[in-house]
Structure formats: C-alpha cells, structure tokens
C-alpha positions as CSV (number, residue, x, y, z in Angstrom):
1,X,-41.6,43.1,55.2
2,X,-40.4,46.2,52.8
3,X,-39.7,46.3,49.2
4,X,-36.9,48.3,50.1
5,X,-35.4,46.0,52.8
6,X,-35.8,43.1,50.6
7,X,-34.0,45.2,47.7
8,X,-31.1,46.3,49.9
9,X,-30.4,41.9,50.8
10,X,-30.9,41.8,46.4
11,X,-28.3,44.2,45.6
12,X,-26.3,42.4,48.3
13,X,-26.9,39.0,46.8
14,X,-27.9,38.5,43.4
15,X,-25.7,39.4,40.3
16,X,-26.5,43.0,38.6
17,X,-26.6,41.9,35.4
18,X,-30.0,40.4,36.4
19,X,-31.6,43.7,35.6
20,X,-34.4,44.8,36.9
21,X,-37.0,46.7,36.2
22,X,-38.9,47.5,39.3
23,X,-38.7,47.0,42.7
24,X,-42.4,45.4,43.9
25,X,-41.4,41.9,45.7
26,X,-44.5,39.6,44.3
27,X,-46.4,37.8,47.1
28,X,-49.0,36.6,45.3
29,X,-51.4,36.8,41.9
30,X,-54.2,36.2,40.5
31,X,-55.4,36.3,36.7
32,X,-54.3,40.2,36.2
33,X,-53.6,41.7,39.3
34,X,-50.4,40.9,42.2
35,X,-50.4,42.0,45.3
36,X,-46.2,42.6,46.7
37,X,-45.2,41.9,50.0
38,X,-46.4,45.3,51.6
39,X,-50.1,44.1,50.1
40,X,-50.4,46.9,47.5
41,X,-52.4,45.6,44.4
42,X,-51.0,46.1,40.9
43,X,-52.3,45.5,38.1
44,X,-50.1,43.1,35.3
45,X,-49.2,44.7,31.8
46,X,-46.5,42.2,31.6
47,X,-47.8,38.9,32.4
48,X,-43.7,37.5,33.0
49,X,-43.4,39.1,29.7
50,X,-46.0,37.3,27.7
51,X,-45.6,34.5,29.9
52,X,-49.3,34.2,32.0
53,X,-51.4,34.5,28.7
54,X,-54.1,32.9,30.6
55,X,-53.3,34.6,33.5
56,X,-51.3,34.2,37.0
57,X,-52.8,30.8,38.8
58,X,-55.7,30.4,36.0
59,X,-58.0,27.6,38.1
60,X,-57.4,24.8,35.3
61,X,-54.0,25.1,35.1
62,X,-53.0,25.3,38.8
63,X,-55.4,21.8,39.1
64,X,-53.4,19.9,36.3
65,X,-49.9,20.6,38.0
66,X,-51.4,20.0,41.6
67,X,-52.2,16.3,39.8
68,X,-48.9,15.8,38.0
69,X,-47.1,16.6,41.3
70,X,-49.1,14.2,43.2
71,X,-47.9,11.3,40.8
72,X,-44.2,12.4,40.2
73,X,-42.2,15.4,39.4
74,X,-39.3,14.0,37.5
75,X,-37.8,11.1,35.7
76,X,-35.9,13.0,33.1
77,X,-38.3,12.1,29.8
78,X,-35.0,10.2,28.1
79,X,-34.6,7.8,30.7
80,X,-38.3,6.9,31.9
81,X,-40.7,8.6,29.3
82,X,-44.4,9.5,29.9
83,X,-47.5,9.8,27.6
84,X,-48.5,13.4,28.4
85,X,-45.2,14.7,26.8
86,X,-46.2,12.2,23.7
87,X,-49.7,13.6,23.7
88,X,-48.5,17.2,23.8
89,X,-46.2,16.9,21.3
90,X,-49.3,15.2,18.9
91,X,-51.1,18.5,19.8
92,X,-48.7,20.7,18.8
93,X,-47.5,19.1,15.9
94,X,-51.1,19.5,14.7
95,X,-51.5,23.2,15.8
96,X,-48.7,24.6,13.9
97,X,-49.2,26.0,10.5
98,X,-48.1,23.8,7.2
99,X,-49.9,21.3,5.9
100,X,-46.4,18.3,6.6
101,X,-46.0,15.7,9.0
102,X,-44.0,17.3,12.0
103,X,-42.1,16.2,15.5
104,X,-41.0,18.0,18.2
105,X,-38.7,18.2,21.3
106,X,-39.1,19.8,24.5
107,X,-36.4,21.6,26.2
108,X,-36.7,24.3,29.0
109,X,-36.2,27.9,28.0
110,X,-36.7,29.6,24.7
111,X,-33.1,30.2,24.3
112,X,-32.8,26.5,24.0
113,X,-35.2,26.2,21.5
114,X,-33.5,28.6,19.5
115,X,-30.7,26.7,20.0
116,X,-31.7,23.3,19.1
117,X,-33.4,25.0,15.9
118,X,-30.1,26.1,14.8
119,X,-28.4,22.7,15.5
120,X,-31.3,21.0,13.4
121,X,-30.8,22.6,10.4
122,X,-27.3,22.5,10.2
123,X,-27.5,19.1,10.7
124,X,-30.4,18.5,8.6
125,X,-28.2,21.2,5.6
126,X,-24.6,20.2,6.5
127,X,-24.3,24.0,6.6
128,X,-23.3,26.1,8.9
129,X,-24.4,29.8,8.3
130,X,-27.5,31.3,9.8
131,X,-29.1,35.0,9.1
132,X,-30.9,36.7,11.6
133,X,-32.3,40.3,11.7
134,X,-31.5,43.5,13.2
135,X,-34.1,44.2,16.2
136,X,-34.9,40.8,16.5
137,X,-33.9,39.0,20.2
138,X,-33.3,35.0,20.1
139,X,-32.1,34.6,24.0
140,X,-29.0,35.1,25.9
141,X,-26.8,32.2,25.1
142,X,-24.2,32.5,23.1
143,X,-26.0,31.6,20.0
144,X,-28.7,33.4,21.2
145,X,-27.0,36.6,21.8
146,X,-25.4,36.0,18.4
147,X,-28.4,35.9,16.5
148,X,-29.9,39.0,18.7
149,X,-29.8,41.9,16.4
150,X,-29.2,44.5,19.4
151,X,-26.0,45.2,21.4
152,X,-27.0,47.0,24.8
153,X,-27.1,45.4,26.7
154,X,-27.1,41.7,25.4
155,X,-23.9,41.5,23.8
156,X,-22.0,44.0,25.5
157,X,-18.4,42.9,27.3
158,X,-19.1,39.4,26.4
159,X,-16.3,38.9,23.7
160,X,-16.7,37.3,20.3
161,X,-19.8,36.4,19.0
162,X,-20.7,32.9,16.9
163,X,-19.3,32.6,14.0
164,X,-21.5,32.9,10.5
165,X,-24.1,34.3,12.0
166,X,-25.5,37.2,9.9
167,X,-27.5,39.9,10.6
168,X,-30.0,41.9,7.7
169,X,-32.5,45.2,8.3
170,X,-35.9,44.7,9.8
171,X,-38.7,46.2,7.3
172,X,-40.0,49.2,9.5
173,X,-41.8,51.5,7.3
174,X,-41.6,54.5,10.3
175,X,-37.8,54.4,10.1
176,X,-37.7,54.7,6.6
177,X,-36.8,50.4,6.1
178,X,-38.8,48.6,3.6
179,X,-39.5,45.3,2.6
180,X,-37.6,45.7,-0.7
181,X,-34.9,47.2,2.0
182,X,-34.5,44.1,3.6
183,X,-34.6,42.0,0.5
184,X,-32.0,44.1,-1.5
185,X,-30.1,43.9,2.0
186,X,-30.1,40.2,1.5
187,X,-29.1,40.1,-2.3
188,X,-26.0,42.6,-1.2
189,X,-25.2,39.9,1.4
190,X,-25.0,37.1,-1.1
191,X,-22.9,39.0,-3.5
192,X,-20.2,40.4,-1.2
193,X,-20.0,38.0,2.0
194,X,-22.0,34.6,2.2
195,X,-22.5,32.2,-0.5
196,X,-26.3,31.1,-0.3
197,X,-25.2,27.9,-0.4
198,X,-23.7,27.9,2.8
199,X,-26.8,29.2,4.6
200,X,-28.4,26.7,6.9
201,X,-31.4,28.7,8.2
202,X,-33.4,32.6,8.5
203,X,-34.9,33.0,11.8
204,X,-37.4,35.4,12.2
205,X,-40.0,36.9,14.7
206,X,-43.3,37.4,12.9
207,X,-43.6,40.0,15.3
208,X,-40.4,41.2,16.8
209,X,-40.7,41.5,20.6
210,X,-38.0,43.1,22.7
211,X,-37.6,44.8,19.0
212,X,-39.8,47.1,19.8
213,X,-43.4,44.9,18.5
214,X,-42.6,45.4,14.6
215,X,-45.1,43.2,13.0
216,X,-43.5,41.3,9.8
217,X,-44.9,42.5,6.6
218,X,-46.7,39.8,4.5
219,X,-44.8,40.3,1.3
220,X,-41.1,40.0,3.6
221,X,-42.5,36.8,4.9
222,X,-43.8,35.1,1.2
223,X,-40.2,36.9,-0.2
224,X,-38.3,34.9,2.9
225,X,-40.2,31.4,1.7
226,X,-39.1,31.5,-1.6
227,X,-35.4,32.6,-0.7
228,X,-35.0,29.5,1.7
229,X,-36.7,27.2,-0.9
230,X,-34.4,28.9,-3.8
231,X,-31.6,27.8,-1.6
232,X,-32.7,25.0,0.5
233,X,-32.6,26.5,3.3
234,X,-34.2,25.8,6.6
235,X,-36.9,28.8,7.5
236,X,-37.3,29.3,11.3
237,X,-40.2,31.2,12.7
238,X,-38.9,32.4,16.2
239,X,-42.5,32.2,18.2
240,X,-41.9,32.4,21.6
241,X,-43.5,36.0,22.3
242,X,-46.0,35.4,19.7
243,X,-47.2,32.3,20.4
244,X,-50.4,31.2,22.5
245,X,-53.1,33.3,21.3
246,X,-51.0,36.5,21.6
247,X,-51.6,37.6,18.2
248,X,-55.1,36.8,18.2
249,X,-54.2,33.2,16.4
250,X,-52.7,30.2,18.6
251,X,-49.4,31.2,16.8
252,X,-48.6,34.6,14.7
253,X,-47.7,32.5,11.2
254,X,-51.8,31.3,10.7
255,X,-52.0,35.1,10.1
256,X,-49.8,34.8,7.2
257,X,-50.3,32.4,3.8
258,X,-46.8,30.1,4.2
259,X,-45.5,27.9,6.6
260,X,-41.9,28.0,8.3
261,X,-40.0,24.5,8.2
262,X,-39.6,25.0,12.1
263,X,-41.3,27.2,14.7
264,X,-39.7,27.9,18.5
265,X,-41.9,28.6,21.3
266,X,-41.6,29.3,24.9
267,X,-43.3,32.0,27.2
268,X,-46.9,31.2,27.1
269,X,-46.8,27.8,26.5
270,X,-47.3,26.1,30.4
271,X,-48.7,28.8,32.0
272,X,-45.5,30.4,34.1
273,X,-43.9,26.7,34.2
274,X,-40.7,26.6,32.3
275,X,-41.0,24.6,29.2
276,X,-40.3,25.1,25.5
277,X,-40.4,23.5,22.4
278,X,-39.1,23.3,19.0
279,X,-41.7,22.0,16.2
280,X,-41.2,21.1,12.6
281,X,-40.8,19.2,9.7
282,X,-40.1,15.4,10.8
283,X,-37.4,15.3,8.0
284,X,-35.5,18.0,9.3
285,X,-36.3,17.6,13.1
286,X,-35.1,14.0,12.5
287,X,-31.6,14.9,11.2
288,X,-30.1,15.0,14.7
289,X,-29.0,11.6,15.8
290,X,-30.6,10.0,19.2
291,X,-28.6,12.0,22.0
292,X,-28.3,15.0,20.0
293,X,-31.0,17.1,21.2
294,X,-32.9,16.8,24.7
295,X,-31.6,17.7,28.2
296,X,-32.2,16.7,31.9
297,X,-35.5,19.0,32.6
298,X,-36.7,19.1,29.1
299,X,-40.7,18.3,28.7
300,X,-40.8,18.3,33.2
301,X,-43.8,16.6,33.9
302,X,-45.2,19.7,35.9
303,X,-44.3,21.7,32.8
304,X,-45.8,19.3,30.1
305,X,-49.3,19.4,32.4
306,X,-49.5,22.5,32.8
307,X,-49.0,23.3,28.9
308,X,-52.2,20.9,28.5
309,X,-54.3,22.7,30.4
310,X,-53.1,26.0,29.0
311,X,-54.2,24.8,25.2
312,X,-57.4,23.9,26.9
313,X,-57.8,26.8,28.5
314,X,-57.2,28.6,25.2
315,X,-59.8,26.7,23.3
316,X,-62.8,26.3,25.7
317,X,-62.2,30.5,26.6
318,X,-61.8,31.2,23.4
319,X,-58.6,33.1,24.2
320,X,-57.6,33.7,20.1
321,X,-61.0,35.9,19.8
322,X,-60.5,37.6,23.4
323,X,-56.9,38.8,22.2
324,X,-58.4,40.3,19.0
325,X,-61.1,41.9,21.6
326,X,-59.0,43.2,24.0
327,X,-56.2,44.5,21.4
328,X,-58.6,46.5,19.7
329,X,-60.2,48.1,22.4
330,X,-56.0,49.3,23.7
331,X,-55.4,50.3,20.3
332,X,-59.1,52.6,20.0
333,X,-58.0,54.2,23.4
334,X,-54.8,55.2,22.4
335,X,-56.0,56.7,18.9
336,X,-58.3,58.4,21.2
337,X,-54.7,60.0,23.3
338,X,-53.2,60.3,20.1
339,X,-54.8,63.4,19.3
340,X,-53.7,65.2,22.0
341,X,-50.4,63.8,22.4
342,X,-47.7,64.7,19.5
343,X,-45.2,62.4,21.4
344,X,-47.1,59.1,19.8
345,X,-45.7,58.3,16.5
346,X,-46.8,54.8,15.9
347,X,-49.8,52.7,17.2
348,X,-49.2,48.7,16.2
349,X,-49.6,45.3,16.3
350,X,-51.8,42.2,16.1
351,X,-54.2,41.0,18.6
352,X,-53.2,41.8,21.9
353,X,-50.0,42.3,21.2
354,X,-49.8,45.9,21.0
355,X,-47.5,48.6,20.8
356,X,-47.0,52.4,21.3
357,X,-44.1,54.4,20.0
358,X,-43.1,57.8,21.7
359,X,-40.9,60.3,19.5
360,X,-40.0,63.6,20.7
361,X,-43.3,66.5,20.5
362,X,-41.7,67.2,16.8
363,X,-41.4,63.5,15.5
364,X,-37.6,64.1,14.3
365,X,-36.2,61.7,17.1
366,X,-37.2,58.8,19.2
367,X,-37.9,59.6,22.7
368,X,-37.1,57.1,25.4
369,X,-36.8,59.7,28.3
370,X,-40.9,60.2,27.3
371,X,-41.3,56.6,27.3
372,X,-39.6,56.0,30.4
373,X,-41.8,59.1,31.9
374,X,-44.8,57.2,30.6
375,X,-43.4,53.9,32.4
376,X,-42.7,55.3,35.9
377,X,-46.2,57.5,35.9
378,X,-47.9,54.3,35.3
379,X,-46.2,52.3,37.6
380,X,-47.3,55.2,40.7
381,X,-50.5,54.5,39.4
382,X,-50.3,51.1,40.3
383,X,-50.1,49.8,36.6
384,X,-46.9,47.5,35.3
385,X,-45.7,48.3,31.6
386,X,-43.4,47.0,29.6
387,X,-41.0,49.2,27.8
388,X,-38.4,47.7,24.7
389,X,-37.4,48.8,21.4
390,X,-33.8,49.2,20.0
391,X,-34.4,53.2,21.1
392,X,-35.7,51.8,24.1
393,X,-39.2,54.5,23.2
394,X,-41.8,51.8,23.0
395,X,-44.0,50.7,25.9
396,X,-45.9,46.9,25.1
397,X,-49.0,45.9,26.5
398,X,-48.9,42.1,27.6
399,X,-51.8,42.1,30.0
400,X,-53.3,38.1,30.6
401,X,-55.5,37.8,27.7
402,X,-58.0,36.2,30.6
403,X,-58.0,40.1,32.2
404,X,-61.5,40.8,33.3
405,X,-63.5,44.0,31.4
406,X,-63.9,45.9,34.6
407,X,-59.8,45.7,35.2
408,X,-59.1,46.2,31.5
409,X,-61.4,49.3,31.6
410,X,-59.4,50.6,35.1
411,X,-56.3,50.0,33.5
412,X,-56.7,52.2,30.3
413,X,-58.1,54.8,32.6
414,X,-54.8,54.9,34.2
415,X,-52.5,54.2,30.9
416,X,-54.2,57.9,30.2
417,X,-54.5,59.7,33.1
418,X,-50.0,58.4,32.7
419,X,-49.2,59.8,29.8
420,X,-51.3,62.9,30.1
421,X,-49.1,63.3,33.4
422,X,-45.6,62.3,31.4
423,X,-46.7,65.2,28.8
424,X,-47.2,67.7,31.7
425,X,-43.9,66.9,33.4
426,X,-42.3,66.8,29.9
427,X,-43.2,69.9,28.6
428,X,-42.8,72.3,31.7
C-alpha cells in the first residue's frame, strides 16, 4: 500500500477543509518515532500536536486502557458513574494552581472545554461578554472560532461570529506590542465599547499555541488578575497545549504567582485518547444547574484510565524536569544556527515548548515561504515539524517529552542540516 494511493481514495472521500499537512499514512508508533504504511521511519516533532507527551503507546498507559476495556467501555458517566472519573477529578482538582477548593467536569475535546468554561461563568456572573486575545486559538466551534483571535483559516466563510465576544492585542515584544499595549488596549475597550460590568470572563493561553508559541509576560498575567477581580470577573487560563508537563510544570500557570478561577485542558491529558476537562473554583463550576454541563462520551472510561496512567507516568519519569532538559538543549542548538542564519529572529518558550521565528535575511518582514522551506527540508529528512503563527513563519517543536537522547540528538542533527539546506535554496 502507497501514501499516494491512499491519498488519491482521501481526496475522494474526506472533506477538504480537513487540512492536511502531510501525506505519510501512520501504520504504527512508538514513543517518538512512526513508521507509515510504506514502512519508512519518521521521527515525531508533533506528538498529535502536543497530544503524546509521554509518547505514542508509552507501556503504562497502553496497559491501563487494555484493563479498562476488558471491564467496560461505556456507560455514559451521567447515567451509571464510575470511581476512576471521581478519583481523577480529586487529582486534578489538587494539581491545578490556587490555593481554593475546586470541581471539575470532563467532556471530550478541548473546544468543549472552552465551551463549558464560557457557559460557567456566565452562569456563575449572569453576564454575558467574554474577551479573548488576538493570536490566541480556543477551538473550532462556534464559540470557539469566536474567541480565536485569527481569521485564516478558522473563521473564514463561516458567517457571523458570537455575539460579545471581544478580542484585545497579545503582548509580543518582537512586533512592537507590549504589556502596557495590551492593558491600555483593554482600558480603550471599556471606555468606548463594553461596560466592565458586563464582562463574564478573559481567556487566555499562558503560552499561545497555534499563535505562534508567545509565552505570556508575568506582569500581563498579575495585570489580568487584578482586572477580573476589579470587576468580578471570571479569569480563564486556556491550558490545553500547555498543559501536562509541556512547559516544564504539570501546567504553564505554576510558572506564574496567581491563580486563574478556571483552567481548560485537553491534548496531553490521556495520552492520544480523547478526553478533556474544565477545572476550577467549586463556587463558580457549581453555578450550572444538574444537566447543564456533561455530554454522552464525556470522562469515557478508556479515556479517564488512560489520563491516570499519564499523571503517573509524569511523576514517576519525572516528565516536568525532562521538558526543562530537552527544551534547553533545542533552544542551545538553535542559538548555535543562529549565528549563521539571519533568517532567525526569535528563539522562545518554556520547557519544551519551544519556538523559532523566521523573518526574511533583513528582519523587516516575516517569512513564512522560509519557514515553509524549513518545514518541507525537514520532512525529506525524515523529521515532522510543526509550523503556526498568525504569519504562518514559526516552526514548534512538540517532540514526546519521553524522546530518547540518542533520537533527540539525531533529530537536531537533521533540524540543522534543514535549515542550512532552506538557506541554500533561499538565497540562490
């Protein structure tokens, strides 16, 4: 069987605006590296897009949903409940930051979680406004899509947006936006369209993701606390790229000194199962009435299992310190290209959540024909990046923070050898 036979029955079959941004047809994978169905090995700078943290079929994980499936696979947790989706929800409740008793509900996707973050705090606020940032990406629903701060190609021919939903500038030093930006942006906001008081909830990425890896300044994050507490209103750390050890911390807000009411979470949470959650303050998560939040495959068993193994795995490898590890020896090698390579403009982000930004050889403009070079050298090289960034000119690195040291070391040889090749290419 061929990639490209296989891609000829896609385009034939599956909706374009499932985009795509390779053609290698998985057959199977293990920690950092898949193998497609013509057996050529890859190695995974994507991990589902932060997904596999601990890696594709991580031992532990694979055992616990091989158990849950041999006991039962559904019951739909709000007709017949089970403990391990109690237990998890104790153990999250006491992993995220803020020093409150919390509750949670699991739903399936991180859009949802978004979602059901929104609904809380207007119900919890009776208000119905909610600010969002530019860059930022919240999911593909309409609320989602709403609160996205990007139009290609999430918004695009899909009519009106949500109402109130407002949108304010991201504090990104390198294109000229500052945290004073952002806060005067706010301040403008209040005096010309939206009454405070009408505001249920900010949602925020402490590190935007398909924004092109912006880390959020400390002083925009204290400056957000004491505007939602100004106004009561609900502050919602959006954590479902950041979360699991990503960051170098179980979740990106421990790196910072407040607490968000409510924290989303997705991706890397059960290991490549779907499964999401929204955590927070019991008041406010207990505003919705009994039916109001939930859904048929929220909390699956498989899922819920799976995410218990996962914080296992996290702890007894102590994944938090790995991510640290790992991210500073991608960041060291590309300081080391740097200095040949005028295209780089920026070098970012916590833990092993890492970024590069490509501008054109002078600086004056962003350069996603570079980055795209970058991308597509790589991925001849057997190597899968992740590009993003509202110019589209920043490639992420999202390798399993289980890689091994041999395959990291291969990996950067070849994240070199690809942009030394992107410059030659570029610049003849």
């Amino acid at each position: 069987m061929l990639n490209s036979e296989i891609n000829i029955r896609k385009d034939k079959a599956i909706s374009r605006g499932v985009g795509m941004q390779t053609q290698i047809y998985a057959d199977r994978a293990k920690n950092s590296e898949i193998w497609d169905v013509e057996g050529t090995r890859y190695i995974d700078f994507a991990a589902g897009i932060a997904v596999v943290n601990t890696g594709h079929c991580h031992p532990k994980v694979m055992a616990a949903v091989q158990r849950q499936m041999e006991r039962f696979t559904h019951t739909c947790h709000q007709v017949l409940p089970y403990e391990n989706y109690i237990s998890l929800a104790e153990r999250l409740n006491a992993a995220v930051s803020g020093d409150f008793e919390k509750k949670t509900v699991f739903v399936t996707t991180g859009a949802e979680a978004v979602e059901n973050a929104i609904k809380v705090a207007r119900a919890y606020t009776g208000r119905p406004a909610v600010i969002a940032f530019g860059g930022g990406f919240h999911g593909r629903t309409f609320m989602g899509m709403s609160l996205t701060g990007k139009v290609a190609p999430y918004k695009q021919g899909f009519g009106a947006m949500m109402p109130d939903v407002y949108h304010v500038p991201f504090p990104i030093e390198i294109h000229g936006v500052s945290t004073q930006d952002s806060m005067n942006a706010f301040k403008k906001l209040f005096k010309a369209d939206l009454d405070p008081e009408r505001v249920a909830a900010i949602i925020f990425e402490p590190v935007q993701g398909e924004g092109g890896f912006y880390p959020a300044p400390a002083q925009l994050v204290r400056e957000l606390r004491s505007l939602c507490d100004e106004h009561g209103i609900v502050m919602v750390a959006d954590e479902i790229q950041t979360g699991f050890a990503r960051t170098g911390n179980l979740f990106a807000m421990d790196g910072y000194d407040v607490a968000p009411d409510l924290t989303t979470m997705a991706k890397g949470l059960a290991g490549g199962l779907p499964l999401a959650a929204l955590v927070g303050k019991a008041e406010i998560m207990d505003a919705a009435g009994p039916g109001g939040l939930g859904g048929t495959y929220g909390g699956n068993p498989l899922g819920i299992a799976a995410a218990h193994a996962v914080l296992d795995v996290i702890e007894e490898e102590n994944l938090c310190a790995r991510a640290n590890e790992l991210g500073s020896r991608l960041r060291q090698r590309l300081e080391s290209i740097r200095s040949t390579t005028p295209e780089i403009v920026d070098i970012r982000g916590p833990g092993f959540m890492v970024a590069v930004e490509f501008n054109t050889p002078d600086g004056s403009a962003p350069s996603p024909e570079f980055t795209q070079k970058v991308r597509a050298e790589a991925l001849k090289r057997k190597l899968i990046l992740l590009t993003c960034g509202i110019y589209g000119n920043v490639v992420r690195f999202l390798a399993p923070i289980t890689i091994q040291d041999e395959i990291m070391a291969e990996a950067l040889d070849i994240l070199e050898e690809s942009i030394v090749a992107a410059r030659e290419k570029w610049t003849c």
